[in-house]
PAZA-338628 format. One record per residue (C-alpha): residue in three letters; x, y, z. Coordinates in steps of 0.05 Angstrom, whole numbers, plus 5000, padded with zeros to 4 digits. Layout:
N
ALAXYZ
...
END
This chain:
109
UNK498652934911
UNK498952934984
UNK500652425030
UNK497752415103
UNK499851945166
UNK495351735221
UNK494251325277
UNK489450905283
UNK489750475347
UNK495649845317
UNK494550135259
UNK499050665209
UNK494450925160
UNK496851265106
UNK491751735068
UNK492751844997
UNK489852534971
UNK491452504890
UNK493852134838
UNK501051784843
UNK502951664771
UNK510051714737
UNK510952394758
UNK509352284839
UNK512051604849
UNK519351764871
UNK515152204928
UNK509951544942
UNK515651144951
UNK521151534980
UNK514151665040
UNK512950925042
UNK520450745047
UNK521551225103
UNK515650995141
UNK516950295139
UNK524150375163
UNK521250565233
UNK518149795241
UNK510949855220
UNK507249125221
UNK499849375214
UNK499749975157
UNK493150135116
UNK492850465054
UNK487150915040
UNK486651164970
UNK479051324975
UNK481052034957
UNK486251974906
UNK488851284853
UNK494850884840
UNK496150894760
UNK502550644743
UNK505449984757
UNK512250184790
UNK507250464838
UNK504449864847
UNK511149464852
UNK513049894916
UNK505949654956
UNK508548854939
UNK514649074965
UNK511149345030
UNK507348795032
UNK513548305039
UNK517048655082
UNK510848625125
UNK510047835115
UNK516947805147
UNK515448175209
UNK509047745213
UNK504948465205
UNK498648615161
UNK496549045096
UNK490249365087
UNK488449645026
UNK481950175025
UNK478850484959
UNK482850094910
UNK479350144844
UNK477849484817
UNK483949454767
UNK488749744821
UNK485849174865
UNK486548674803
UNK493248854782
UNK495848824854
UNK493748154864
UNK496347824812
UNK503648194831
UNK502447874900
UNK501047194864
UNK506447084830
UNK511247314886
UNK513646684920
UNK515147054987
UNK508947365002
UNK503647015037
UNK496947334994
UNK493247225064
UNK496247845095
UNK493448275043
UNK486448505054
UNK482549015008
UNK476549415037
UNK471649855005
UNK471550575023
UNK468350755090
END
């Protein structure tokens, strides 16, 4: 798994090459933690080339995604298959403190 940062006019894009499972998600998140420590409010997620499998990996792009509701900031999601995409909105659902309206999927481009 490899993890690449860009920028993309507002945007931080992060490109996901390979799987995060249980054996790369201390990396994803320890990446993900890091980078939002520095203030990010429009991030993108771009797992066109690689998938999300386990849920703990999962848990860490709610937790993203609140912290970006409170710094009135945006999450874009890109490549998501459809149960990554499925599983992640119900997390967001039932998580009172998250408004679902800053979470936006896209299909690859």
């Amino acid at each position: 798994m490899m993890i690449n940062f860009l920028r993309q006019n507002e945007w931080t894009v992060v490109v996901l090459n390979g799987d995060v499972d249980s054996f790369t998600y201390s990396l994803w998140a320890k990446e993900l933690n890091v980078l939002m420590r520095t203030g990010v409010k429009k991030l993108r997620i771009d797992v066109t080339q690689g998938s999300i499998y386990n849920l703990k990996s999962m848990q860490i792009i709610v937790k993203i995604l609140r912290d970006l509701h409170r710094r009135e900031g945006e999450l874009e999601f890109v490549g998501a298959n459809q149960e990554t995409k499925e599983m992640i909105e119900l997390m967001v659902k039932a998580d009172q403190n998250i408004g679902p309206d800053r979470l936006i999927f896209k299909a690859s481009e």
